[in-house]
N, C-alpha and C positions, 0 to 999 in steps of 0.2 A: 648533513641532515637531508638535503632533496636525494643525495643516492639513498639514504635509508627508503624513503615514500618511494623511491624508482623503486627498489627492490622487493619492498612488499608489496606496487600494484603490480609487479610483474608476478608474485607468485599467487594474490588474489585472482589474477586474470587467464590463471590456466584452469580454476577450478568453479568460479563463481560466475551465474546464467542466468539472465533472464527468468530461464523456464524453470530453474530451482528456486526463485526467488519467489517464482508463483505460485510455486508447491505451498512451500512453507506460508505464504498468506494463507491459501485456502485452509489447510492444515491448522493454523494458527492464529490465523486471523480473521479472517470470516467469518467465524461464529457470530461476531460482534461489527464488524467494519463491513458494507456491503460493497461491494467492488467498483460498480460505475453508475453512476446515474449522470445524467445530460446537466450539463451545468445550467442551462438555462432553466429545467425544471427545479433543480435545486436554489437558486436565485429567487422564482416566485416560491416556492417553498419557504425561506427565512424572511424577504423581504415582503412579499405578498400578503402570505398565509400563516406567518407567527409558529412555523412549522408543522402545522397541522397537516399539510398535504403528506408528508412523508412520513412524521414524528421521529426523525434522526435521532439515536443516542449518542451514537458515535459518526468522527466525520468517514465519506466513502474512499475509496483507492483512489480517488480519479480529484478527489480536493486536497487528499496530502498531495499530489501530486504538482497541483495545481500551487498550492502553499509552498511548495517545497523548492518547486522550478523557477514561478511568477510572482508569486506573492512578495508583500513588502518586507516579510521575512526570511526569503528566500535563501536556501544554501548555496555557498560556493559559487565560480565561476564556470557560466556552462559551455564558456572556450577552453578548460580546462578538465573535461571529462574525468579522469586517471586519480586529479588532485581532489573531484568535486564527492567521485561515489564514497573516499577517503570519510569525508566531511559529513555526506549524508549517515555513514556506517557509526559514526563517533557521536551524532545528533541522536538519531535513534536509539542507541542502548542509554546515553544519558537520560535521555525523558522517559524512554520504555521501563525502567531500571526504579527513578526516581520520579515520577510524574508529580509537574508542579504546571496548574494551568496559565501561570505567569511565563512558563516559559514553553510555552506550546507554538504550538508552528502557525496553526489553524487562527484565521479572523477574531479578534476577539466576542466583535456582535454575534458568530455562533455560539461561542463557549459556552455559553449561559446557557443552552439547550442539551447540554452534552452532559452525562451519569461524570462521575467523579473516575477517574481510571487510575482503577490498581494496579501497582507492580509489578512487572511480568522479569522481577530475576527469578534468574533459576528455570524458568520454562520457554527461554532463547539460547539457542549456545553461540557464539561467537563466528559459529559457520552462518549460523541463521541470521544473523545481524550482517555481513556479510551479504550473502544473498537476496535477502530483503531491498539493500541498497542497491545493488544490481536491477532488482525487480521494477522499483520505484525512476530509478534512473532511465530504463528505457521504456520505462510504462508507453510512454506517447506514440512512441516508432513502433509499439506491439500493438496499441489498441485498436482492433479491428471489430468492436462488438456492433455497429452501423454495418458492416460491409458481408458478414457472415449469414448466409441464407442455408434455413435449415427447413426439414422436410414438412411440412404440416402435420399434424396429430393426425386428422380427419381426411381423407378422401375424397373427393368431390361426390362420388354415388352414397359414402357414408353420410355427409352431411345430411343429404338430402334424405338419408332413412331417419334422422334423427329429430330433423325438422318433422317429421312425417309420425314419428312417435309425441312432438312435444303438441303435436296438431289432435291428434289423434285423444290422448292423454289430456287436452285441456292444462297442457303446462307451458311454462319455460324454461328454457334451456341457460343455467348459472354456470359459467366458465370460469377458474381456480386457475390461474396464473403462478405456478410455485416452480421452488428451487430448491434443490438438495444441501445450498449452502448458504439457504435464505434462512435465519436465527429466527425470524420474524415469522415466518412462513411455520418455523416448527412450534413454536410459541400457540399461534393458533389453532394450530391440528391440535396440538394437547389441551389447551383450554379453553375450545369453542367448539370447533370443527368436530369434535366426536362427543364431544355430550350429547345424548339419547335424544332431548329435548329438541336440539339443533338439528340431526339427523333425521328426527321423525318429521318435523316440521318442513323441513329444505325436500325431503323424499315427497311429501305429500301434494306440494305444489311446484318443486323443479327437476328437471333435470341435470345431474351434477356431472360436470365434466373437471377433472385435470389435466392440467396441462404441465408439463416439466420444461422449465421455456431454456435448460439448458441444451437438450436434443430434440425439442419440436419447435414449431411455431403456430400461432393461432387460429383457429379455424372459423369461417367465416367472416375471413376478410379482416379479423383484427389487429392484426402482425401490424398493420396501419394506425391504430388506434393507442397501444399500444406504448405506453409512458417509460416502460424497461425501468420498471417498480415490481418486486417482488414484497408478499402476495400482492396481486391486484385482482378484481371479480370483475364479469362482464355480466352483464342481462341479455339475454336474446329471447326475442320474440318469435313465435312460431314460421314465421317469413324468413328469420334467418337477420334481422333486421336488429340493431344494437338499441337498447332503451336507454342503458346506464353503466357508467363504469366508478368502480369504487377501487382507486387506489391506495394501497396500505393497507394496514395493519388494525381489526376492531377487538371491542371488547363483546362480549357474549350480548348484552344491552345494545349494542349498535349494531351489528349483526344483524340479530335477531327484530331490527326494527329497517333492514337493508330489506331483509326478506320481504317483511309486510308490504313496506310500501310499495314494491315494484309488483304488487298482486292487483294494487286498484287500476 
């Protein structure tokens, strides 16, 4: 039996990557599973704020992660790499396959906060479950989303033309924190962010900036501020000076009353 497992982590180990592993998340999972958020913001999130701060549906890459390694459920032996990605690869399709929240990896005190998750046979192949476990297994030794400095959106001479319009204009400047692989983030543009209503309104007394916070970083100094929550909105004031920051996800009623109040 352990030469059969030598044989097939040896022929899983010439073709299964990390970097495949995070294809197939973003690919397939992401839609739904957002990638990383800071555990600590995630902690006052459930224990703090009743999940308000974030509104999770599902948990992120960085809590299976965490469940999967640390947790009291934790897979495998991780003096055992070879035998453990084995384990994680056999866990995964089992609950991916058949999801029962009895037998989830994840805290039980989040469960309760979490949609019901449907069966994904049939839209994993066997490579992908593979992969995935790869992915997950060296999450930790890849996560560099702290460490990666990227170009700012704005300019130091643009900012300042822009401050210079919101002065000018008698507005302020509303900063859109989005992401190409943020579910949440597309959610909004369709049912908020371009209703006539919204546009006309947000045009009329701000200035709208986006940001793609997976090739820029924030302008006016808020790369610091900065909760690494997709969407998240900033207020800025004609100084360039930060009022208010709304992280997450609203509905067109909360929105629409984010706007007003930061007018008085």
């Amino acid at each position: 039996m352990r030469l059969i497992l030598i044989i097939l982590i040896f022929v899983l180990n010439l073709y299964a990557t990390y970097e495949d592993g995070k294809k197939v998340f973003e690919q397939k999972c992401a839609s739904c599973h957002k990638e990383y958020i800071p555990l600590n913001l995630i902690k006052e999130n459930y224990f703090e704020k009743d999940n308000t701060l974030l509104n999770l549906k599902t948990p992120t890459a960085n809590m299976i992660v965490w469940a999967m390694m640390d947790g009291p459920k934790k897979i495998g032996d991780p003096n055992e790499p070879d035998i453990q990605v084995l384990e994680i690869e056999k866990f995964l399709k089992d609950y991916l396959e058949n999801p029962d929240r009895f037998n989830a990896i994840c805290d039980d005190t989040v469960m309760n906060y979490y949609d019901n998750k449907p069966s994904m046979k049939g839209e994993l192949t066997n490579e992908d479950y593979v992969n995935l476990s790869y992915y997950f297994l060296d999450y930790k030794a890849n996560l560099k989303e702290d460490l990666v400095v990227k170009e700012p959106l704005l300019k130091t001479e643009e900012e300042k033309q822009l401050l210079n319009k919101a002065k000018n204009e008698s507005k302020k400047i509303l900063i859109y924190a989005t992401s190409k692989t943020c579910f949440f983030c597309k959610k909004m543009d369709k049912e908020v962010l371009s209703l006539s209503e919204i546009k006309d309104f947000s045009d009329k007394n701000y200035i709208f900036v986006e940001v793609d916070m997976e090739n820029s970083s924030l302008p006016f100094d808020l790369q610091k501020e900065y909760k690494k929550i997709t969407p998240s909105f900033f207020i800025v004031d004609e100084k360039g000076n930060l009022n208010n920051q709304y992280p997450g996800s609203w509905s067109k009623k909360d929105y629409m009353d984010i706007l007003k109040k930061n007018l008085k």
